[in-house]
N, CA, C and O atoms as CSV, one atom per row, in Angstrom:
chain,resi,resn,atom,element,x,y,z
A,1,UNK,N,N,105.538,79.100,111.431
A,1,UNK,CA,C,105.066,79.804,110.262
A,1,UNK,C,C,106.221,80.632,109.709
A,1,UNK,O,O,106.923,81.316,110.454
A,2,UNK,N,N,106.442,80.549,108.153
A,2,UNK,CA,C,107.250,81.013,107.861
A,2,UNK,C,C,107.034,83.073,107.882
A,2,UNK,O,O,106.028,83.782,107.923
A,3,UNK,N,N,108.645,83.416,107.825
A,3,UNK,CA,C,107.884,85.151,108.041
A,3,UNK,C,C,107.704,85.810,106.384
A,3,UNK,O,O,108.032,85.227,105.350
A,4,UNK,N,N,107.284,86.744,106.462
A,4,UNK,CA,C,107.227,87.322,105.136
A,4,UNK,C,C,108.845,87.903,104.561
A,4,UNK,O,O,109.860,88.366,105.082
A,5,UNK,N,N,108.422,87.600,103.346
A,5,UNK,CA,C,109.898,88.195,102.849
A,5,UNK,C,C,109.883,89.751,102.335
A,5,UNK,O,O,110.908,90.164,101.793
A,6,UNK,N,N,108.949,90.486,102.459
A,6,UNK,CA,C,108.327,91.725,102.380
A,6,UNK,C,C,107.540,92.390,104.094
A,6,UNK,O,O,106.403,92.354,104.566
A,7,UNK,N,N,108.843,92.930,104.557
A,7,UNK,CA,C,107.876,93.516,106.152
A,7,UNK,C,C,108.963,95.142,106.336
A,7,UNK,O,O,110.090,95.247,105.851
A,8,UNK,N,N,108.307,96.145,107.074
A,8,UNK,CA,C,108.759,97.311,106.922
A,8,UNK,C,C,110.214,97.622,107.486
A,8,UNK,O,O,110.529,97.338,108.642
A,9,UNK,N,N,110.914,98.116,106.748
A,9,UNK,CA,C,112.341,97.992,106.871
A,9,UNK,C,C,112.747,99.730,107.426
A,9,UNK,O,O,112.029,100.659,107.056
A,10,UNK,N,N,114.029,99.978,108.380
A,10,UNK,CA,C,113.999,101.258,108.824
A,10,UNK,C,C,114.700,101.878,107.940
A,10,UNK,O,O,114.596,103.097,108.074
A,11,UNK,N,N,115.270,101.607,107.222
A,11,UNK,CA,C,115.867,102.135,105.879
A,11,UNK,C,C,115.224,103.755,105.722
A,11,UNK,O,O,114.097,103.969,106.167
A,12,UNK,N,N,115.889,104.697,105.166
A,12,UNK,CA,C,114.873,105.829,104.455
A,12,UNK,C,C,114.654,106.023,103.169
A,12,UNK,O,O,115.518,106.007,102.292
A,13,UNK,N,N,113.425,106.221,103.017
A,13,UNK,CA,C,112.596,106.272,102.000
A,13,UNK,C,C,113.720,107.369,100.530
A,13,UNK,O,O,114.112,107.013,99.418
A,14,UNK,N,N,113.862,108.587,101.216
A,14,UNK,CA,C,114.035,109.327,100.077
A,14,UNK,C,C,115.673,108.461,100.253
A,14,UNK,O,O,115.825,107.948,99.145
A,15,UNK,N,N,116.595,108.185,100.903
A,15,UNK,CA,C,117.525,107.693,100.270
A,15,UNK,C,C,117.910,106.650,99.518
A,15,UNK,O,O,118.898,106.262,98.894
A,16,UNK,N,N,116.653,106.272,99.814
A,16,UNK,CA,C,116.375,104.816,98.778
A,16,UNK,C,C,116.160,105.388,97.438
A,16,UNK,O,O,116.798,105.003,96.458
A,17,UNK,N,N,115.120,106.453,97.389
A,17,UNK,CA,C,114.967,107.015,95.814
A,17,UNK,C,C,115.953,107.561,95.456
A,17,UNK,O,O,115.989,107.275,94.259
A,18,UNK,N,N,117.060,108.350,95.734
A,18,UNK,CA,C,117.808,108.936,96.006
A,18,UNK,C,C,118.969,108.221,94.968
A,18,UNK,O,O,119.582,108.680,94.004
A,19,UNK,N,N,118.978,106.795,95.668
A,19,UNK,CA,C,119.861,106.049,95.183
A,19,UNK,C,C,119.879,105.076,93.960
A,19,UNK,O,O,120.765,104.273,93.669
A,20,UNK,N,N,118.124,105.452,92.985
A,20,UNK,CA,C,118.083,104.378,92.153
A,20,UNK,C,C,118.604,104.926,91.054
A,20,UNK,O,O,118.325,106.053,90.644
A,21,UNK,N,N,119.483,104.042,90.471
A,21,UNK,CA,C,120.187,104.718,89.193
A,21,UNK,C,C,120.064,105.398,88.110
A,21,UNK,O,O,120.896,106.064,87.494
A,22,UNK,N,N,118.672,105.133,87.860
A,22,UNK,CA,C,118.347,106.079,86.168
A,22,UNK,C,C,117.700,107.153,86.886
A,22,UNK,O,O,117.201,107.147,88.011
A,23,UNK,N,N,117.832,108.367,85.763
A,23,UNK,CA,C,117.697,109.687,86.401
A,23,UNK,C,C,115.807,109.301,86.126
A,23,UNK,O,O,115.019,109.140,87.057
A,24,UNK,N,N,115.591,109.257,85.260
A,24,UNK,CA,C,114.005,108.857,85.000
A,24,UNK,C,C,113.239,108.709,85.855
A,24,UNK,O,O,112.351,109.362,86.403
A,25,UNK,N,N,113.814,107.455,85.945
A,25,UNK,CA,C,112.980,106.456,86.993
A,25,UNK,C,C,113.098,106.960,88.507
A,25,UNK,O,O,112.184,106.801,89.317
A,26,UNK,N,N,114.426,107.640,88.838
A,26,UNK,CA,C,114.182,107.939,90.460
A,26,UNK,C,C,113.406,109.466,90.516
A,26,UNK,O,O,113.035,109.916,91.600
A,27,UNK,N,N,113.192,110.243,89.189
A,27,UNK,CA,C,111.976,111.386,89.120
A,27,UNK,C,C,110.941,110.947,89.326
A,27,UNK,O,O,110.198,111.404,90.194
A,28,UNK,N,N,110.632,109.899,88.533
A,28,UNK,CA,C,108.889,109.264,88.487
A,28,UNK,C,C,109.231,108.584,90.168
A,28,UNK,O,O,108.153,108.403,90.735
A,29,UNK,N,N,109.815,108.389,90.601
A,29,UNK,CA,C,110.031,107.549,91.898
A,29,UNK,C,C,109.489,108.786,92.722
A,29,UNK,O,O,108.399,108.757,93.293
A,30,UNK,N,N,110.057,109.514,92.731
A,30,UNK,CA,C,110.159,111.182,93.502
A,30,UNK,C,C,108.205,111.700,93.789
A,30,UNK,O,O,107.547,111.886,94.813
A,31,UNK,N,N,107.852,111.776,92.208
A,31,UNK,CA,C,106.564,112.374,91.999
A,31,UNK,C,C,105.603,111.341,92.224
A,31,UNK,O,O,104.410,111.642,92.274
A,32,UNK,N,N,105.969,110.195,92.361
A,32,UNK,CA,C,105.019,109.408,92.697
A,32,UNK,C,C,105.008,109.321,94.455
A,32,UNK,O,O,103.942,109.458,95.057
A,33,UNK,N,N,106.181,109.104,95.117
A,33,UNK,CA,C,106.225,109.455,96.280
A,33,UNK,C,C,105.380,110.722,97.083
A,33,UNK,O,O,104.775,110.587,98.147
A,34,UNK,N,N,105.477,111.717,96.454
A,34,UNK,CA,C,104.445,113.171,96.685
A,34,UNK,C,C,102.765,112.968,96.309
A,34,UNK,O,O,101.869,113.551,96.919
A,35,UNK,N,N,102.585,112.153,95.338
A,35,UNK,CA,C,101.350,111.770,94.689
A,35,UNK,C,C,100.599,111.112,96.035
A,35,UNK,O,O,99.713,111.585,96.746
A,36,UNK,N,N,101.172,110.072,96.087
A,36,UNK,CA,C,100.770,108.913,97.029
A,36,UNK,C,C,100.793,109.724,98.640
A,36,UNK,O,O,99.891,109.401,99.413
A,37,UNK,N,N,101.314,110.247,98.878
A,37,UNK,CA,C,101.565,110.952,100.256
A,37,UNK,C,C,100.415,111.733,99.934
A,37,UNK,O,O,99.530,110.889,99.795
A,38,UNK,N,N,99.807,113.118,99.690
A,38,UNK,CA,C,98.682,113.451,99.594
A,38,UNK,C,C,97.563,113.160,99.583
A,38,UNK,O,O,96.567,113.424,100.257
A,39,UNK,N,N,97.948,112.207,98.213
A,39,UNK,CA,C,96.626,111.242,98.052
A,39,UNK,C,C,95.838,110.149,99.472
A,39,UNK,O,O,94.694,109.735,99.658
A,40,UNK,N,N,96.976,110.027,100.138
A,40,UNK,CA,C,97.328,108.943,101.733
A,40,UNK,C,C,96.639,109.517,102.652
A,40,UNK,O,O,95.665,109.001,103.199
A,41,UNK,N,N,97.243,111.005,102.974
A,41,UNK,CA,C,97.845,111.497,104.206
A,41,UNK,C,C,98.302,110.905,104.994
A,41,UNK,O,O,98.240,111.236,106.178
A,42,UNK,N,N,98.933,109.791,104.545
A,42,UNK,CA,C,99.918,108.990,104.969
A,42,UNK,C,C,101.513,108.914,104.883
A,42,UNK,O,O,101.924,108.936,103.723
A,43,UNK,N,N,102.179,108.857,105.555
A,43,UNK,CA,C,103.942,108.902,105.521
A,43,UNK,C,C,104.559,107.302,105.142
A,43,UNK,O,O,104.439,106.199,105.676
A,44,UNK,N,N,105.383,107.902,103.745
A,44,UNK,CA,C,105.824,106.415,103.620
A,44,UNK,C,C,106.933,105.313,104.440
A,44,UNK,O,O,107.740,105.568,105.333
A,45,UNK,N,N,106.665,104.188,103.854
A,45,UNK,CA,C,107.934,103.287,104.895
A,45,UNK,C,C,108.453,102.710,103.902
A,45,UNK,O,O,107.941,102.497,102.803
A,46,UNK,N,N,109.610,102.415,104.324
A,46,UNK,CA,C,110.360,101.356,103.227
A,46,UNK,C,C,110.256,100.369,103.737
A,46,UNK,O,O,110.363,100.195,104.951
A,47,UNK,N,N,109.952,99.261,102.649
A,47,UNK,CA,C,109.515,97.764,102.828
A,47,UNK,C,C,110.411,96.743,102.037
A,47,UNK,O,O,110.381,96.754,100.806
A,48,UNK,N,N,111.209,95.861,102.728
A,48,UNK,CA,C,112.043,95.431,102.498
A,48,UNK,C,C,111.396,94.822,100.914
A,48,UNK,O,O,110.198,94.756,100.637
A,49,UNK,N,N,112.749,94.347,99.856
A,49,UNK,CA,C,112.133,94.389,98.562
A,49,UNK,C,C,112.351,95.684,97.618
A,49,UNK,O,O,112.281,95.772,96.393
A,50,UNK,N,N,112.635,96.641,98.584
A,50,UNK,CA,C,112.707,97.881,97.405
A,50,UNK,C,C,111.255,99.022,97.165
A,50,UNK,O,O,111.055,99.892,96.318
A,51,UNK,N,N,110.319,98.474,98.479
A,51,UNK,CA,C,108.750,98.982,97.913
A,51,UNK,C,C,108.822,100.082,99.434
A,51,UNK,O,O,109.289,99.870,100.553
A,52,UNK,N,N,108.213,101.138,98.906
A,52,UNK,CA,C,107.695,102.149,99.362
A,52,UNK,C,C,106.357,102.230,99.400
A,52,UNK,O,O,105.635,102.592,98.471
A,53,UNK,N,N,106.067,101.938,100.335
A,53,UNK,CA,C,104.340,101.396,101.054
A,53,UNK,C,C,103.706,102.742,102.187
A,53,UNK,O,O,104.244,103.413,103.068
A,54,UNK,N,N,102.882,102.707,101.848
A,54,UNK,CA,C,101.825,103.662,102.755
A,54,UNK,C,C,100.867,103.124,103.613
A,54,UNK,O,O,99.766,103.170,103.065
A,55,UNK,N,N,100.822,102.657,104.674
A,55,UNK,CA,C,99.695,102.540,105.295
A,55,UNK,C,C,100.104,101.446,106.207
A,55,UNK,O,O,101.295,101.269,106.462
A,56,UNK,N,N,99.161,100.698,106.713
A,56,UNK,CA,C,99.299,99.007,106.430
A,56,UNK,C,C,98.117,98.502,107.353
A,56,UNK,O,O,97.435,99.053,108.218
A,57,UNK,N,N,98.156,97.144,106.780
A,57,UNK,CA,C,96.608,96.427,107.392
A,57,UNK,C,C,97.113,95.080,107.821
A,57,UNK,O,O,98.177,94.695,107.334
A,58,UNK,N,N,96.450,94.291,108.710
A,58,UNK,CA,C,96.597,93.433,109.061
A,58,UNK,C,C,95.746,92.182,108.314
A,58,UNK,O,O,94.562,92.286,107.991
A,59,UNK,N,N,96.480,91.115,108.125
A,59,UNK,CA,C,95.219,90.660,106.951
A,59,UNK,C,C,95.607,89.173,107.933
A,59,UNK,O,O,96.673,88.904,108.487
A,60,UNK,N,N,94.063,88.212,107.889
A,60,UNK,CA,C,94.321,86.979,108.373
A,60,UNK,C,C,93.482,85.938,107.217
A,60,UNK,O,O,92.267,86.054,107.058
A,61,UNK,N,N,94.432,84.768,106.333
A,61,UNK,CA,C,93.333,84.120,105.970
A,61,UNK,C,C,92.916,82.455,106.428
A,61,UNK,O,O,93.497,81.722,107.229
A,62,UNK,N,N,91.929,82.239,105.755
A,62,UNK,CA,C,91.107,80.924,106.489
A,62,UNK,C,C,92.674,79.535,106.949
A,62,UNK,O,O,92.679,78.598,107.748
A,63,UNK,N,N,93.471,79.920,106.250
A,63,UNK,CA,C,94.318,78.967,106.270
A,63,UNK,C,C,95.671,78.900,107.538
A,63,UNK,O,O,96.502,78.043,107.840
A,64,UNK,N,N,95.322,80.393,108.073
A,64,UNK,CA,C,95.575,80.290,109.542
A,64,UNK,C,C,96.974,81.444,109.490
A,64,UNK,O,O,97.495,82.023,110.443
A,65,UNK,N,N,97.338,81.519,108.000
A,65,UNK,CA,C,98.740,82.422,107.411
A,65,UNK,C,C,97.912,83.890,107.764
A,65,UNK,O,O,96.726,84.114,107.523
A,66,UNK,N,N,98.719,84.644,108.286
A,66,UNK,CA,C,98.560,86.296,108.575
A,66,UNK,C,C,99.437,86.908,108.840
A,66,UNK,O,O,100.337,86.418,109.523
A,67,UNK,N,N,99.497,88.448,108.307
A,67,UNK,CA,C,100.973,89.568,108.505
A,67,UNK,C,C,100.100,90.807,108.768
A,67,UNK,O,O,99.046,90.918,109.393
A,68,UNK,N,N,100.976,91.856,107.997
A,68,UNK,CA,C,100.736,92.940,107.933
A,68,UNK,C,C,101.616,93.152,106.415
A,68,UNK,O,O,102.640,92.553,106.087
A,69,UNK,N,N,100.829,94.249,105.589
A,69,UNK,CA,C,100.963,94.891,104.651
A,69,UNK,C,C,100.318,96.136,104.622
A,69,UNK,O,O,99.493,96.731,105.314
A,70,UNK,N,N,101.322,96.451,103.017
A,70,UNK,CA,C,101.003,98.352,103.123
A,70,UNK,C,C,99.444,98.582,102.396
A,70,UNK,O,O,98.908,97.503,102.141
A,71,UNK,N,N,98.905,99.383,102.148
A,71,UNK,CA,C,97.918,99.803,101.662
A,71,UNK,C,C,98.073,99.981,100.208
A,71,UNK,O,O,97.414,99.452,99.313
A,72,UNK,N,N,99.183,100.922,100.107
A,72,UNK,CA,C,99.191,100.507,98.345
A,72,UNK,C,C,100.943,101.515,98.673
A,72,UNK,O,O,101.364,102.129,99.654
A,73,UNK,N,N,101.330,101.325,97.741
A,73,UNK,CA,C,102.678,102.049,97.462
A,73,UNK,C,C,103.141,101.583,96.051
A,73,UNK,O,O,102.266,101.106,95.329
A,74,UNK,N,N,104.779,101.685,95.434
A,74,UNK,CA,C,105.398,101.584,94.238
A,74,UNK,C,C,107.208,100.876,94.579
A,74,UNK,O,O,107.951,100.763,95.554
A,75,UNK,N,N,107.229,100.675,93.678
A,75,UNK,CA,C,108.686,100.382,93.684
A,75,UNK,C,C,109.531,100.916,92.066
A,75,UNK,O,O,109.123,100.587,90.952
A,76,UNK,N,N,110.329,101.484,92.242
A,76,UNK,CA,C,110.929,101.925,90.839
A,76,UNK,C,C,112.037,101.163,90.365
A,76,UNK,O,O,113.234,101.448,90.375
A,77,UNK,N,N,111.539,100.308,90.012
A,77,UNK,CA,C,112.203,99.020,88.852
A,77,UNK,C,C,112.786,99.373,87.873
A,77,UNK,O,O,112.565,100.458,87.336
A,78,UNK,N,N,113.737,98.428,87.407
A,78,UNK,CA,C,114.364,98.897,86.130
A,78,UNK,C,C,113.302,98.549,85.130
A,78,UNK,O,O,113.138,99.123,84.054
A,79,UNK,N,N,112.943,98.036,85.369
A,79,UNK,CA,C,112.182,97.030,84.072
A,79,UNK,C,C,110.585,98.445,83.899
A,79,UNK,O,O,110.102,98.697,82.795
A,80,UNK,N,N,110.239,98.909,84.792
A,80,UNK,CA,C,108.776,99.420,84.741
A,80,UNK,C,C,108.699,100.135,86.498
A,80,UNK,O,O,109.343,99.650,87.428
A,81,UNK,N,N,108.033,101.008,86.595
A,81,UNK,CA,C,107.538,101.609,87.869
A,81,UNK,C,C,106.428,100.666,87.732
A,81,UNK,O,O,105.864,100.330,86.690
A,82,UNK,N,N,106.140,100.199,89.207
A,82,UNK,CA,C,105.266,99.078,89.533
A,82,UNK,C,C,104.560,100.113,91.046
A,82,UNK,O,O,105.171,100.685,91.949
A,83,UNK,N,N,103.422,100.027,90.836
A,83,UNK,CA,C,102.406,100.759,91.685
A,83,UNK,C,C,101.460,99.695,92.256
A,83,UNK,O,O,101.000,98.960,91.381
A,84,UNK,N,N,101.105,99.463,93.349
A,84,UNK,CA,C,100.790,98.709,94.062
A,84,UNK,C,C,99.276,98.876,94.299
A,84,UNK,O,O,99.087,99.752,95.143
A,85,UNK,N,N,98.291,98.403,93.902
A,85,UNK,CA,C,96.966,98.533,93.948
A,85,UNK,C,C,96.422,97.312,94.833
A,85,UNK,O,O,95.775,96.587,94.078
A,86,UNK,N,N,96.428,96.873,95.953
A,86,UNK,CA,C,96.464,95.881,96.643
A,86,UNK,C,C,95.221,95.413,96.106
A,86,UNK,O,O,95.292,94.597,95.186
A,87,UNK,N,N,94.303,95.712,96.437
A,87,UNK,CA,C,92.643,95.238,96.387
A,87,UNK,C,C,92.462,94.334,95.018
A,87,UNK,O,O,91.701,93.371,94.924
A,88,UNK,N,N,93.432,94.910,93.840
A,88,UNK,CA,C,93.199,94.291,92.905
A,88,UNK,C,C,92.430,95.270,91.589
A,88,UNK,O,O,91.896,96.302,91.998
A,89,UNK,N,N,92.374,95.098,90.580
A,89,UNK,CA,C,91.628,96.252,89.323
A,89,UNK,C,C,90.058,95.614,88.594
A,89,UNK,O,O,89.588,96.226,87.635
A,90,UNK,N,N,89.350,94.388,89.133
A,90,UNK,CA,C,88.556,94.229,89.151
A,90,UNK,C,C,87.214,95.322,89.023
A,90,UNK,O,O,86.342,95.285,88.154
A,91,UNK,N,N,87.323,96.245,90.099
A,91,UNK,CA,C,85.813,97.277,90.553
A,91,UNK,C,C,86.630,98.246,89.985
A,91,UNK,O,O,86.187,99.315,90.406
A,92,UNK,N,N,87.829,98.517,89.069
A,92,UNK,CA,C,88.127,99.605,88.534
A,92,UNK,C,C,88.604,99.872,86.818
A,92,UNK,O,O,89.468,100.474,86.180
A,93,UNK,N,N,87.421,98.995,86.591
A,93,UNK,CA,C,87.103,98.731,84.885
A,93,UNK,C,C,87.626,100.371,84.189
A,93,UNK,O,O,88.600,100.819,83.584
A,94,UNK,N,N,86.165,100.924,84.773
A,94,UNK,CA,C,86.112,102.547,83.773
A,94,UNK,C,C,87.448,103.408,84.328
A,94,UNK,O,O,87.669,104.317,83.528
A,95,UNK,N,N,88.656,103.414,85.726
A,95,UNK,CA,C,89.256,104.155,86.074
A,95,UNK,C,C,90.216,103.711,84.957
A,95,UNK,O,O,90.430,104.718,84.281
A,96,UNK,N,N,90.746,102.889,84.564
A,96,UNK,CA,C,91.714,101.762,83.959
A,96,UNK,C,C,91.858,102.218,82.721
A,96,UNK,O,O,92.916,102.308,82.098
A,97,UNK,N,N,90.127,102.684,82.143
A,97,UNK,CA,C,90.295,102.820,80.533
A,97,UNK,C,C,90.601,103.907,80.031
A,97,UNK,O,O,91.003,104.220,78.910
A,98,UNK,N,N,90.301,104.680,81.285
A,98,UNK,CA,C,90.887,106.249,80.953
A,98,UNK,C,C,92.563,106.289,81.770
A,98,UNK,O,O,93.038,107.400,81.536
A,99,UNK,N,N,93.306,105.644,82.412
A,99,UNK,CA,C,94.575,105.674,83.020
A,99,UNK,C,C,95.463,106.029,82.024
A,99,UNK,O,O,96.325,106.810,82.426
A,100,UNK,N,N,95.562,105.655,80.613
A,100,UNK,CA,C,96.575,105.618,79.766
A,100,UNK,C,C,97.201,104.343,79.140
A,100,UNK,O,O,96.351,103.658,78.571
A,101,UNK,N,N,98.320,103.899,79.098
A,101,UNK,CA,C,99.148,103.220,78.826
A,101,UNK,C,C,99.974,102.089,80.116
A,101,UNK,O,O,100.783,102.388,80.994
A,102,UNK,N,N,99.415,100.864,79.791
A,102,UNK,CA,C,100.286,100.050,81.406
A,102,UNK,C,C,99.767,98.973,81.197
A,102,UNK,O,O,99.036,98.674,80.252
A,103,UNK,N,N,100.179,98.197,82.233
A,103,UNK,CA,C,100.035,96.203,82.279
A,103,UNK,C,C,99.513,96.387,83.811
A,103,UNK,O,O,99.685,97.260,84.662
A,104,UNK,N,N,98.871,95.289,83.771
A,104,UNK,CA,C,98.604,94.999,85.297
A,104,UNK,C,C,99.214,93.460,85.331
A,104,UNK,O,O,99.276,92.656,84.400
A,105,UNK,N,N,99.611,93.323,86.601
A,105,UNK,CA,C,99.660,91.865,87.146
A,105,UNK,C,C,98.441,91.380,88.277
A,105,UNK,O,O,97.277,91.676,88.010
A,106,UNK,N,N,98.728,90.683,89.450
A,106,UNK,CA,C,97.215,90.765,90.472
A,106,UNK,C,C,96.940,92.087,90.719
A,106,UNK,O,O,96.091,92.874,90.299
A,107,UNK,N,N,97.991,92.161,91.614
A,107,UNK,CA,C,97.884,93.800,92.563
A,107,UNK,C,C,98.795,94.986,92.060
A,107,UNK,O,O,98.762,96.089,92.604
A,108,UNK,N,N,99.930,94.579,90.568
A,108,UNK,CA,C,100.638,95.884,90.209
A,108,UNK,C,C,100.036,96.524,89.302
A,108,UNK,O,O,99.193,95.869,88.691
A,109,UNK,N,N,100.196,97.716,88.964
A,109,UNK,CA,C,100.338,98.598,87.863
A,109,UNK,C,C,101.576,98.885,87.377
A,109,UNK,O,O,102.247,99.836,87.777
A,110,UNK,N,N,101.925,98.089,86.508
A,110,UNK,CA,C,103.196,98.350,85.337
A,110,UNK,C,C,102.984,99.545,84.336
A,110,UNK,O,O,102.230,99.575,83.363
A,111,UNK,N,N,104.161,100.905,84.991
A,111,UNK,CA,C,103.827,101.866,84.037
A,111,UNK,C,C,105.159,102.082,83.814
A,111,UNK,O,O,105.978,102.061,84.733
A,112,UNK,N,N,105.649,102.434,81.849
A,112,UNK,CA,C,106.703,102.595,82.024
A,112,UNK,C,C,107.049,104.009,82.312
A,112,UNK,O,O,108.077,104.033,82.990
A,113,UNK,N,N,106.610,105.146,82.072
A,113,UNK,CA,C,106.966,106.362,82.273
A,113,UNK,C,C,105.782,106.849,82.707
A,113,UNK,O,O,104.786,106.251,82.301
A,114,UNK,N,N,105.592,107.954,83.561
A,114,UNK,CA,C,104.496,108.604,84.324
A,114,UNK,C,C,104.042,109.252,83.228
A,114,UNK,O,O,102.825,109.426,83.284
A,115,UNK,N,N,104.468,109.602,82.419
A,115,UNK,CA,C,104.021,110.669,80.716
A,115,UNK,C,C,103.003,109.924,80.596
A,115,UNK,O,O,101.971,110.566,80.398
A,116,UNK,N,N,102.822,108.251,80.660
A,116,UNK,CA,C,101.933,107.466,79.697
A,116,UNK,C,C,100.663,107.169,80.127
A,116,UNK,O,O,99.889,106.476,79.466
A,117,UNK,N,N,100.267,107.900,81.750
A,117,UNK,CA,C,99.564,107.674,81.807
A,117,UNK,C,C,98.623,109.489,82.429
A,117,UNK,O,O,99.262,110.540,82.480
A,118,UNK,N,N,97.503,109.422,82.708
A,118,UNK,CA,C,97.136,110.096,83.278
A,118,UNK,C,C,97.098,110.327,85.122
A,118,UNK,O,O,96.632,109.426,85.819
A,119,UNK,N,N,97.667,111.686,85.784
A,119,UNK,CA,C,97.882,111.572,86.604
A,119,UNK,C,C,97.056,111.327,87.684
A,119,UNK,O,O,97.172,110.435,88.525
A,120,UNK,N,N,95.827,112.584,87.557
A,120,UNK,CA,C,93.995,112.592,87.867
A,120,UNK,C,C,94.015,110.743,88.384
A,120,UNK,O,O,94.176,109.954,89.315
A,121,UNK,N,N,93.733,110.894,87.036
A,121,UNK,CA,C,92.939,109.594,87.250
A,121,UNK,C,C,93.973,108.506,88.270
A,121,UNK,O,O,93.440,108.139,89.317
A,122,UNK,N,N,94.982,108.147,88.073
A,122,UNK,CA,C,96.122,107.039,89.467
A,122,UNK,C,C,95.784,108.144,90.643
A,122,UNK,O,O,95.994,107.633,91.743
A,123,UNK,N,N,95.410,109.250,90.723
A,123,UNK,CA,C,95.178,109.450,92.252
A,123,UNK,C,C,93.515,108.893,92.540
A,123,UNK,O,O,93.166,108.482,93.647
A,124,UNK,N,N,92.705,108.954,91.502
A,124,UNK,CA,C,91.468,108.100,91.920
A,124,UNK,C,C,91.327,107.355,92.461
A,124,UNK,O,O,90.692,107.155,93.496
A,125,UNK,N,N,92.363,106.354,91.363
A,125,UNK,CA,C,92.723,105.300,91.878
A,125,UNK,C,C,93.493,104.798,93.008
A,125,UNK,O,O,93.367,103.700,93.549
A,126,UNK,N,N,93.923,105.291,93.162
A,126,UNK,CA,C,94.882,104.892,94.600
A,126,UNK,C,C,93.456,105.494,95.803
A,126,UNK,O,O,92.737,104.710,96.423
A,127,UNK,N,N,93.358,106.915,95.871
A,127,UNK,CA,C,92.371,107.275,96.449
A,127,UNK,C,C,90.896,105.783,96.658
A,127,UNK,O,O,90.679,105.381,97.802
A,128,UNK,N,N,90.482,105.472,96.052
A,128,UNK,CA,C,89.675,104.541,96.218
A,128,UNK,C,C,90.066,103.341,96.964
A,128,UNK,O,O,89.613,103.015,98.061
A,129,UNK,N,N,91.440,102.361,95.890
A,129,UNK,CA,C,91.955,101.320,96.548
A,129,UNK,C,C,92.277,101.532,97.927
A,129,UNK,O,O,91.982,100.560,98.622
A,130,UNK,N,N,92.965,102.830,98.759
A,130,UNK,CA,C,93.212,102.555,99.726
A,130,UNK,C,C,91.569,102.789,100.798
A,130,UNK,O,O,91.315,101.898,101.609
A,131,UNK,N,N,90.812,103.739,100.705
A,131,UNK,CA,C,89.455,103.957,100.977
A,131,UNK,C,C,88.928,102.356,100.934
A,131,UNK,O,O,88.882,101.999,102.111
A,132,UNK,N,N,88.576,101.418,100.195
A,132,UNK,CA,C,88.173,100.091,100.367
A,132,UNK,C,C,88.883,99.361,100.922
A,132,UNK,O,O,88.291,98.296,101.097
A,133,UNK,N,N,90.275,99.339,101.472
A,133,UNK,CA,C,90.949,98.516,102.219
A,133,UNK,C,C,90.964,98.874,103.231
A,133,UNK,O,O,91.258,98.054,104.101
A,134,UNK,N,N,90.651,100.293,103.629
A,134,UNK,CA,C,90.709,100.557,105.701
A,134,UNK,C,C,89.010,100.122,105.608
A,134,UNK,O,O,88.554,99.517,106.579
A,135,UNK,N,N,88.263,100.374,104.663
A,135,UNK,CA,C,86.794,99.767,105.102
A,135,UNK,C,C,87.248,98.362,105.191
A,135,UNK,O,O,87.922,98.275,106.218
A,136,UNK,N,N,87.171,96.927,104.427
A,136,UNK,CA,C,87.430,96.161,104.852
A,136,UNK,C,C,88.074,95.722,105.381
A,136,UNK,O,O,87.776,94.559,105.649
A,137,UNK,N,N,89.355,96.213,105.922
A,137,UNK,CA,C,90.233,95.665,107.076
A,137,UNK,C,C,90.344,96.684,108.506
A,137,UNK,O,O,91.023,96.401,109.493
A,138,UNK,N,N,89.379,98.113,108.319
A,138,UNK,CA,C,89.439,98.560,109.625
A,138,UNK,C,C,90.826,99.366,110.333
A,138,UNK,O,O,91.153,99.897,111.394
A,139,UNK,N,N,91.448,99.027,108.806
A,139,UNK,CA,C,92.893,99.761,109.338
A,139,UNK,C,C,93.235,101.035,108.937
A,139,UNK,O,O,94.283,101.547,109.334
């Protein structure tokens, strides 16, 4: 079985933020790091890829493929801060419409500046997504 190309790396976290080049983006990197840690009470890891992950669960599916992943975390991209909503934005219609300004992909939240969105509300959200993933995975 092949391994994941995303698994927790010993790297450190703040020197990773530390080190991303736009002053912007490694602030929103910074405050989102503090966000997510509260919101957690969880300590982050760096995950190879560039992602700063909180948690992690063990996931197995029918097809026999299984790892471990984080619960939710971000990565500060050039292109967009990408926030990691694992579960997916399906059961989070009404959190979404009040969030602000952003793209989703499956499991990201594409935001370009933390200004654009509301803060409240991404700790809901994260608050929830990770709350439904230790219920269904127990982790």
């Amino acid at each position: 079985m092949a391994a994941l190309k995303t698994a927790i790396d010993s790297d450190d976290v703040k020197r990773f933020l530390d080190s991303v080049g736009d002053d912007k983006r490694r602030a929103d990197g910074l405050a989102v790091l503090e966000l997510m840690r509260q919101v957690t009470g969880l300590q982050p890891a760096l995950w190879r890829g560039s992602i700063v992950g909180f948690g992690s669960y063990h996931y197995r599916y029918d097809s026999g493929r299984e790892g471990d992943w984080f619960l939710t975390g971000f990565s500060p991209r050039k292109q967009a801060l990408s926030l990691y909503i694992i579960d997916g934005f399906g059961q989070y219609q009404q959190l979404l419409a009040a969030l602000g300004k952003y793209r989703t992909g499956k499991s990201c939240l594409y935001v370009n500046r933390l200004e654009d969105i509301d803060l409240s509300v991404l700790r809901k959200l994260v608050r929830q997504s990770v709350a439904a993933l230790k219920k269904q995975y127990r982790a």
